[in-house]
Structures are given as structure tokens and as C-alpha cells.
C-alpha positions in Angstrom: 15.0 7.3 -6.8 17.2 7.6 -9.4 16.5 4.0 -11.2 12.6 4.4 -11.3 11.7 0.7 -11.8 14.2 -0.6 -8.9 12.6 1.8 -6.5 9.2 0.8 -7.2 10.4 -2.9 -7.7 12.3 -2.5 -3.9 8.9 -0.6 -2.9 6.5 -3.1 -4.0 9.0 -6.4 -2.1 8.4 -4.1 0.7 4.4 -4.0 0.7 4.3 -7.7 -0.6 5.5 -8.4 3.0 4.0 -5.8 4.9 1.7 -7.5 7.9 -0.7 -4.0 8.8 -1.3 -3.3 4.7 -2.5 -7.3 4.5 -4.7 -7.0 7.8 -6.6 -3.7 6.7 -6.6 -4.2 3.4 -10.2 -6.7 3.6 -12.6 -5.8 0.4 -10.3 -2.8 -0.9 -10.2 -3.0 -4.6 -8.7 0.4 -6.0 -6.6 1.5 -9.4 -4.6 4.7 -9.2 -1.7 6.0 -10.6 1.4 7.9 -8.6 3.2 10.3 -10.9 6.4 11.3 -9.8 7.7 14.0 -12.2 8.0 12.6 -15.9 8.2 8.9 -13.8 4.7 7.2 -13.6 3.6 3.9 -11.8 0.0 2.3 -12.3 -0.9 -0.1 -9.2 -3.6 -2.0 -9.0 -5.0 -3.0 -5.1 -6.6 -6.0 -4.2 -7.4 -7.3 -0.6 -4.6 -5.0 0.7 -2.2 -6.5 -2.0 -0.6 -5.0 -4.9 -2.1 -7.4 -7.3 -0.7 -5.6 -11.0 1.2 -2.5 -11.6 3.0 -1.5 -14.5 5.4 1.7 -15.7 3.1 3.3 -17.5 -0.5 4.7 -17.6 -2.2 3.1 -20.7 -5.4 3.7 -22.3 -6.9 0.5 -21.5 -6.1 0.2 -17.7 -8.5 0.8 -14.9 -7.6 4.3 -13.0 -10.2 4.9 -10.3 -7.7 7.7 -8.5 -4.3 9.3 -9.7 -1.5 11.5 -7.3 0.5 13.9 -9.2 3.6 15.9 -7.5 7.4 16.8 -8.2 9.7 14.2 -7.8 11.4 16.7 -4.8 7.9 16.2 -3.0 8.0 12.4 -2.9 11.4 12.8 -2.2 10.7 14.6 1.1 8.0 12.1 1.6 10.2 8.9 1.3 13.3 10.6 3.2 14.2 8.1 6.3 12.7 11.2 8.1 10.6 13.2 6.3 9.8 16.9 6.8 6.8 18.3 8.6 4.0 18.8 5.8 5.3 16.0 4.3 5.3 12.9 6.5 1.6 11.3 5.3 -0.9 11.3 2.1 -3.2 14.0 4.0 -0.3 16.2 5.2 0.4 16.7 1.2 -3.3 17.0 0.5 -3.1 19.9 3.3 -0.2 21.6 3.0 1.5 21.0 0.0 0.4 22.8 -3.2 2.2 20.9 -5.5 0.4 17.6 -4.7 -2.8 17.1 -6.2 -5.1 14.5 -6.8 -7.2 13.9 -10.1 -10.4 11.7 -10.6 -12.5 10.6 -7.6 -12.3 11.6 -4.1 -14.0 9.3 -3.1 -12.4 6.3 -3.8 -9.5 8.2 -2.5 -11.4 8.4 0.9 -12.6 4.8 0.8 -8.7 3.2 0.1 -7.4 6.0 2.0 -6.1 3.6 4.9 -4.3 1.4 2.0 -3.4 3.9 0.0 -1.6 6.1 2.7 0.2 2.6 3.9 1.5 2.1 1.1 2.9 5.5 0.2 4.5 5.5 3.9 6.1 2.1 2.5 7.8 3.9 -0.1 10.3 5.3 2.8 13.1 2.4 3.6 13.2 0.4 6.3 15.8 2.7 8.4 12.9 5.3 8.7 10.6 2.9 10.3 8.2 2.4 7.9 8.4 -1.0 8.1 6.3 -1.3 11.8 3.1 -3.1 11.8 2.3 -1.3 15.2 2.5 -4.7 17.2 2.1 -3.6 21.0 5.4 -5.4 22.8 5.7 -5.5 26.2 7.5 -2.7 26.4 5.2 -0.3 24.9 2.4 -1.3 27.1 1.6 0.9 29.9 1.2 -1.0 33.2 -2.0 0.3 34.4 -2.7 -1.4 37.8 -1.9 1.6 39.8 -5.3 3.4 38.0 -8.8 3.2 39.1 -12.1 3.7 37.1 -15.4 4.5 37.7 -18.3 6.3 36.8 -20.1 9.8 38.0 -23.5 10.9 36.8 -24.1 14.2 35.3 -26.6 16.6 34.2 -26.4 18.3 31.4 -28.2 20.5 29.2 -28.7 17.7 26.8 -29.7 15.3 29.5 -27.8 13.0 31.7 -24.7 10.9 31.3 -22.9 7.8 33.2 -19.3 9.6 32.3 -16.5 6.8 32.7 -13.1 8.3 34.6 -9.7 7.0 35.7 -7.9 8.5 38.1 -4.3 8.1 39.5 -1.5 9.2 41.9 -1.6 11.7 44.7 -1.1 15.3 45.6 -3.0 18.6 43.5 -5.2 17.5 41.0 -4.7 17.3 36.9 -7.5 17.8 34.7 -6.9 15.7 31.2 -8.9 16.1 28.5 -8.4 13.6 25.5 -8.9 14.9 21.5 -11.8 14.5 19.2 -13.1 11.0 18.7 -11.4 9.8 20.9 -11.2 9.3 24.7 -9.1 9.2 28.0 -7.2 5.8 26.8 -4.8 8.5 25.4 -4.0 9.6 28.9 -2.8 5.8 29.9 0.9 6.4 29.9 0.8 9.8 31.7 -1.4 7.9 34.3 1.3 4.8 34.3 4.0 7.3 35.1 5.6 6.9 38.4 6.8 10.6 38.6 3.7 12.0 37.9 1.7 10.1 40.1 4.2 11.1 43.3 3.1 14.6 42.3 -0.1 14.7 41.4 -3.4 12.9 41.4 -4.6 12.5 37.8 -7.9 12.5 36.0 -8.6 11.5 32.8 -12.5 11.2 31.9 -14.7 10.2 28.6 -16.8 12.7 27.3 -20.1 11.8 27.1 -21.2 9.9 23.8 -16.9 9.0 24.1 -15.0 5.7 25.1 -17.1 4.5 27.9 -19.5 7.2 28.8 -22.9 7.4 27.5 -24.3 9.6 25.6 -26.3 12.4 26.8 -30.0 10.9 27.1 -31.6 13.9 25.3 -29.5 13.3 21.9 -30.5 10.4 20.2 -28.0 8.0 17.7 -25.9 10.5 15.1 -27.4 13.4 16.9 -23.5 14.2 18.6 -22.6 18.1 18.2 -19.8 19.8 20.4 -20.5 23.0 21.0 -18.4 25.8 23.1 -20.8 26.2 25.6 -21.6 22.2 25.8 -17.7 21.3 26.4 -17.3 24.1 29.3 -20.5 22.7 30.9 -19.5 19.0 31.0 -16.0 19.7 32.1 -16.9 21.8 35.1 -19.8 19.5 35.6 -17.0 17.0 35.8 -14.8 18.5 37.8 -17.7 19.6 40.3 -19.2 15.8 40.4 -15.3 14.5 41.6 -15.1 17.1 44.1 -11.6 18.4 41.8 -10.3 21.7 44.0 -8.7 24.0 41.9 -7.2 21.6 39.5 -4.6 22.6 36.5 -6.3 21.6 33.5 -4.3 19.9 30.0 -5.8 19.1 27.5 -5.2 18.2 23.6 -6.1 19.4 20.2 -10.0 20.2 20.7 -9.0 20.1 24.7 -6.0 22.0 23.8 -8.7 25.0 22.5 -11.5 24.6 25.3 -8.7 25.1 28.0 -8.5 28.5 26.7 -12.1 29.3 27.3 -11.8 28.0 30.7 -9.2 30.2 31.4 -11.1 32.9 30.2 -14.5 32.1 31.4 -13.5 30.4 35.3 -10.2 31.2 36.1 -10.8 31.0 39.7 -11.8 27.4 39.2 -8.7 26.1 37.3 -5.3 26.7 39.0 -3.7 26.7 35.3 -4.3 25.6 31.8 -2.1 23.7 29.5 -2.9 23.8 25.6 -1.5 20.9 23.5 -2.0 21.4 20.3 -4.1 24.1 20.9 -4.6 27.7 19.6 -7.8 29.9 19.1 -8.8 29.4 15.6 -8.0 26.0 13.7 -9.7 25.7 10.1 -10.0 23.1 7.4 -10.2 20.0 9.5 -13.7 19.1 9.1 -14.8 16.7 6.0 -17.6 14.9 5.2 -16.0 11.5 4.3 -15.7 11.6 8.3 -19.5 10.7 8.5 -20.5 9.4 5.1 -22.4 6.4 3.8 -20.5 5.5 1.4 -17.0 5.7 3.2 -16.4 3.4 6.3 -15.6 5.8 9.0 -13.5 3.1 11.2 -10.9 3.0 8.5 -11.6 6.5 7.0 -11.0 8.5 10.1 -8.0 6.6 11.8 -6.2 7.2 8.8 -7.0 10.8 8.6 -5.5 11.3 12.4 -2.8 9.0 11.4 -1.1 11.5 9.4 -1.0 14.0 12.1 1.5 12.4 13.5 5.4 12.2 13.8 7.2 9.8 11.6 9.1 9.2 14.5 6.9 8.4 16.8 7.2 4.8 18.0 4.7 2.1 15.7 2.8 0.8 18.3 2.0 4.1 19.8 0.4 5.0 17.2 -1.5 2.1 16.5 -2.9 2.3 19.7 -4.0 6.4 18.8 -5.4 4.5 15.6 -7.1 1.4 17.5 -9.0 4.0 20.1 -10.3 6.0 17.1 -11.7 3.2 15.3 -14.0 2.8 18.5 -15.8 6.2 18.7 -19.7 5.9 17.7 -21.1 7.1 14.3 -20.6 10.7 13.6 -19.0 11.6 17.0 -15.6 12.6 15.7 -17.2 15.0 13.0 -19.6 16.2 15.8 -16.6 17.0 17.5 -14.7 18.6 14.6 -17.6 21.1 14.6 -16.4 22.6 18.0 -13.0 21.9 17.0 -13.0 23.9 13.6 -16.0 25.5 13.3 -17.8 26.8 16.3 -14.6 27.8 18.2 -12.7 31.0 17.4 -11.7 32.7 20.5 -8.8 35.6 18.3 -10.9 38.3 19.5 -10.8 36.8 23.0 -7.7 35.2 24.5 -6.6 38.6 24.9 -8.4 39.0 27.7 -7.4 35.3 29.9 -5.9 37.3 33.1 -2.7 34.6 33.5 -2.3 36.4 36.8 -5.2 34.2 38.1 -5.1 31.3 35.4 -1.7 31.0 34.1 -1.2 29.6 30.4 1.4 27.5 28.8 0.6 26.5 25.3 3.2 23.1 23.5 2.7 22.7 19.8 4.5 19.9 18.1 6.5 20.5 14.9 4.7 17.4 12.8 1.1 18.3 13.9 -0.3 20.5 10.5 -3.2 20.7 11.6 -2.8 22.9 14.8 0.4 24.2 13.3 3.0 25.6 15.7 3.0 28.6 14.0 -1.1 29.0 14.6 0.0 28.1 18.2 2.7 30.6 19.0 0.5 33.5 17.5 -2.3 32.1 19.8 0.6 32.8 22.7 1.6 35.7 21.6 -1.6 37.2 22.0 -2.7 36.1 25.8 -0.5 38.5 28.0 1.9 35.9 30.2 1.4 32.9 28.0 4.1 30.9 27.5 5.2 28.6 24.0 7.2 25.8 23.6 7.4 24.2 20.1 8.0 20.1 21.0 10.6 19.3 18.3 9.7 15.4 16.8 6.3 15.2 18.0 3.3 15.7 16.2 -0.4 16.3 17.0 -1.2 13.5 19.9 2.0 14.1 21.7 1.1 12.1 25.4 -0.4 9.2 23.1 1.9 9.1 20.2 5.5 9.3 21.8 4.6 9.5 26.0 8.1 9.5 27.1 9.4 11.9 24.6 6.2 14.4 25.5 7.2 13.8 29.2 10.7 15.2 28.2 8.7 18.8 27.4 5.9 18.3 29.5 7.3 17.5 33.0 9.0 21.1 33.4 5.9 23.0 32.8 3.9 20.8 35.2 7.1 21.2 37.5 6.6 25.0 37.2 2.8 25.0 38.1 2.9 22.7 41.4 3.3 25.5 43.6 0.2 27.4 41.9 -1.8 24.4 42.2 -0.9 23.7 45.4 -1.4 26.7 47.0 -5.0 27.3 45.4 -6.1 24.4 47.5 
């Protein structure tokens, strides 16, 4: 980043060519400006394409949106393997100090999806920016060992049809996917052939999720997750499927509710695993996730998008991205209000007996949200718990890199066999 103009002139070949920033980029039309120390560019966006950009920020150009930080921060950024706190546009927005934005938000939220693209372009080819998330054969999980079907439910907010896949054989394991999203996320755990010898799996949609319906007493935008409305429909669940004693995972929002099992029914759940979980979790929710003027199927992709590792493969996470597009208006942020506002268990976990529910807890290093750090101090407070920090993965570790989550995750399910097996 020395030469200025060859870097953005190499930077803009790059997103000239780019296949994902073309196919998103339909009825984007955006101006901003990237400052990068006393170095400024001017880019103006156009259907995805970089249509004008110039070294300078005139008078008389257009700027809807500018992003101001030291040139060491979009260094880090643009490294072939940047940092955690530094691997996407919301990651700086979150966590680093020195990266600000000036004029509007919300054209910032509306071209996020472009915007973020083309920053990640920035990095060169040798740290993988350059994947368009194609799914090849080898990435796609063969899924013809799993079954699906549906169980009925009531709930406190009515009934649901709640869609579940199950797979393999032996003591059961509970999977519960992360907000917005559904048990897709669980496919390659499913697909494993190890896992299945050992255990039969369950992955399940929460109502209003994937392919379960919504609760017939809440009617269309009406989705809030509440503490007390996640226990009910996981044991209500696990009840309808006739699950005996299962050990219970679960991720990000799941990685927090397996907690309150614990706490609440730990006679009913041989163990709980927490990815990405820990008992308090703040500044996740935002209202450009349910907003009129901000298209939530581009909007909130891209803000789960940059939860993840840099290294995770391409097509894994444009498969995380692809489920999230699906969920339903305003279910993700209905979610998000379990996931960062109604749920803080501090004064609590303190109290899970891991005697009778044991606790493991995995954090990945790239996930800012549900920081390791937030995680281990969540550990460190449950008597018994035990941590492990997943080096390289980030916030959706069994979607976004299965095999190298398997690598962290198999040990600790290794561990708990015998305490799910013998509470059968």
C-alpha cells in the first residue's frame, strides 16, 4: 500500500472481475469515500460495478457515505489473513475505535452487502478474497443418510408443525441452529460418518424458522424470542421426539439458552455444549435488521457475514449467507431480542450443578460478537465448566468451516458419550 494509486488501480481489476459483487450488486447506486490516512479514494457504485472513482474527494462529487481509519487499520484488514476485529466492515464498526463512518447510515446499511465486498476485495488473491462462494462438489454435504419430518407442538403462543432431521444412531444430540437461521446449519455434522456411528442426531427449526411454522397465535412480524419461550419449545421438542436424556449443542443464541437448560432441567439434558455462547452478549441488535427502508435479505446476511473467519472456506459461508436470506420478516431481530437483550444469566450460571449437567463452552477467535474473552469469563464462573478457544473459526463454527470445528468438537462429544449413555 505503499504506491496508493497501484493498489486501488490492482483493487479495482479485482472487483471489475468479481462474479458475487456483479450478482448482488442489482439497483445499488451508492458514492462514498475510503480514507486511508492522508490517502483518499472516491468510488462511485453502480449495479454492483465500480462505475467512477477518482484520488481525490472534490467539492463537486456525490458522497452519500465516507470510512475514515489509519492506514495500520486497513492494513490489518487487507493482510492475506487479517486479524480478529479486523477481518469485515462491521467487525471495524464494532470493535475498532479508530474506524468511523461519516454522513449517512443508512445508505451505509442499504449498500452494506456491496460495500463490505468490495472492501474484502482489497485483500489479494492469496487470502481468498477472490471466492464467489460457488458450492463444488466437494463442499456439498451428502445428505441421503438424513431423514425429515414434522412434530406438532403446543406452545404458549399456539401451535406449530416444527420441521426436524434426524441422523445416525446411539445417545441422542440435541442441535440448536443461531438466530435467523435454521437446522440447514447442522447439515455437515449430520453428513458426518463418525458422528452418526456414535450418536443419533437432531437438528430441528424453530417455529416461525426454515421449515416450521409459526406459532398460530403470533400473527406476520409479530416473532419475539423470549427466555422462557426458547426453554418451552426446546423441551416441548425434545418431549414430542421421545429424546431420553439427550446432550444438548447449540450456537450463538443456542449457545446461551443451553445454559438455562442446564440450570433450569438438568436432569433432562445429559450435557450442554455452548458455541459461541456466554451469559450476557450486548450490542448485536439494530434496527436496519427490520427496517423499511433497508432490504433485510441483503442487510442481514452481510451483517452475519462478518462474524466469520477469513479463513473459512467460500462456499461455506455462502451457504451461512444463502440460509439467512430465507428467514421471514423481522424473525432474526425477534431473535436478537432473546439473543442480546432479554438474556443475561451473570448472576445465574453460577449456580448450573455440572455434577448433574456437565458444561463445555468453544468460543472461536474471529467471532466479535460472542468474544472468546466474554466466553471464558462465562466459564469461569459455572463451577466444572470447561473452555476451549477454536483457533481460525469464527462465530458459526459447524456451518462455516465443518471439518475444521469437528477437529475441536469431536473430543468433547468423545468425552460426554459415557454420560449420555449412561443417563439412558
Amino acid at each position: 500500500m505503499h504506491d496508493w494509486p497501484a493498489f486501488v488501480a490492482a483493487w479495482l481489476e479485482r472487483a471489475a472481475a468479481d462474479r458475487r459483487l456483479r450478482a448482488v450488486g442489482s439497483g445499488t447506486d451508492v458514492a462514498f469515500t475510503l480514507r486511508c490516512g492522508d490517502d483518499v479514494v472516491w468510488l462511485h457504485l453502480v449495479e454492483g460495478a465500480v462505475v467512477e472513482h477518482a484520488l481525490d474527494d472534490g467539492f463537486d462529487r456525490r458522497v452519500d457515505v465516507g470510512l475514515r481509519a489509519p492506514r495500520e487499520v486497513w492494513e490489518r484488514l487487507w493482510a492475506p489473513v487479517p486479524p480478529p476485529r479486523h477481518q469485515n466492515l462491521f467487525a471495524l464498526l464494532s470493535k475498532v475505535p479508530e474506524f468511523s463512518v461519516e454522513g449517512s447510515r443508512e445508505a451505509l446499511a442499504q449498500h452494506a452487502h456491496v460495500i463490505a465486498r468490495l472492501l474484502e476485495l482489497g485483500r489479494s488473491p492469496a487470502g481468498g478474497a477472490r471466492g464467489d462462494g460457488a458450492v463444488d462438489s466437494a463442499a456439498l454435504a451428502d445428505l441421503s443418510p438424513v431423514t425429515g419430518r414434522y412434530v406438532r407442538v403446543s406452545l404458549s403462543t399456539g401451535d406449530a408443525n416444527v420441521f426436524v432431521e434426524q441422523a445416525g444412531a446411539g445417545p441422542d444430540l440435541l442441535l440448536l441452529h443461531t438466530a435467523g437461521s435454521d437446522g440447514r446449519q447442522y447439515h455437515h455434522l449430520l453428513a458426518d460418518p463418525e458422528l452418526r456411528a456414535s450418536w443419533r442426531m437432531t437438528a430441528f427449526d424453530l417455529p416461525a424458522h426454515g421449515r416450521s411454522s409459526p406459532p398460530t397465535g403470533l400473527g406476520e412480524g409479530e416473532w419475539r424470542l423470549t427466555t422462557d419461550r426458547y426453554v418451552e419449545a426446546i423441551v416441548a421438542v425434545a418431549d414430542a421426539l421421545g429424546l431420553e436424556a439427550p446432550v444438548v449443542l447449540g450456537c450463538s443464541m443456542g449457545g446461551e439458552i443451553v445454559l438455562e437448560l442446564a440450570l433450569r432441567h438438568p436432569d433432562r439434558f445429559a450435557a450442554a455444549v455452548a458455541v459461541q455462547g456466554a451469559d450476557r452478549v450486548e450490542g448485536r441488535q439494530v434496527a436496519w435488521a427490520k427496517h423499511a427502508r433497508v432490504n433485510e435479505k441483503l442487510f442481514v446476511p452481510e451483517w452475519v457475514d462478518g462474524l466469520m473467519s477469513p479463513t473459512a472456506p467460500p462456499a461455506h459461508r455462502a451457504e451461512v449467507r444463502w440460509a439467512y436470506s430465507q428467514s421471514a420478516h423481522g424473525v432474526y431481530w425477534g431473535d436478537i431480542e432473546f439473543y442480546s437483550r432479554d438474556w443475561d444469566a451473570r448472576e445465574r450460571v453460577g449456580d448450573i450443578d455440572t455434577a448433574r449437567c456437565p458444561v463445555h463452552i468453544l468460543a472461536g477467535e474471529y467471532d466479535y460478537s460472542c468474544t472468546p474473552e466474554l466466553a471464558r469469563a462465562t466459564a469461569e464462573r459455572i463451577s466444572g465448566a470447561r473452555f476451549t478457544e477454536m483457533r481460525g473459526l469464527g462465530h458459526f463454527p459447524m456451518a462455516e468451516d465443518p471439518q475444521a470445528f469437528l477437529a475441536y468438537v469431536r473430543p468433547v462429544l468423545a468425552e460426554l458419550a459415557g454420560t449420555a449413555a449412561a443417563r439412558v
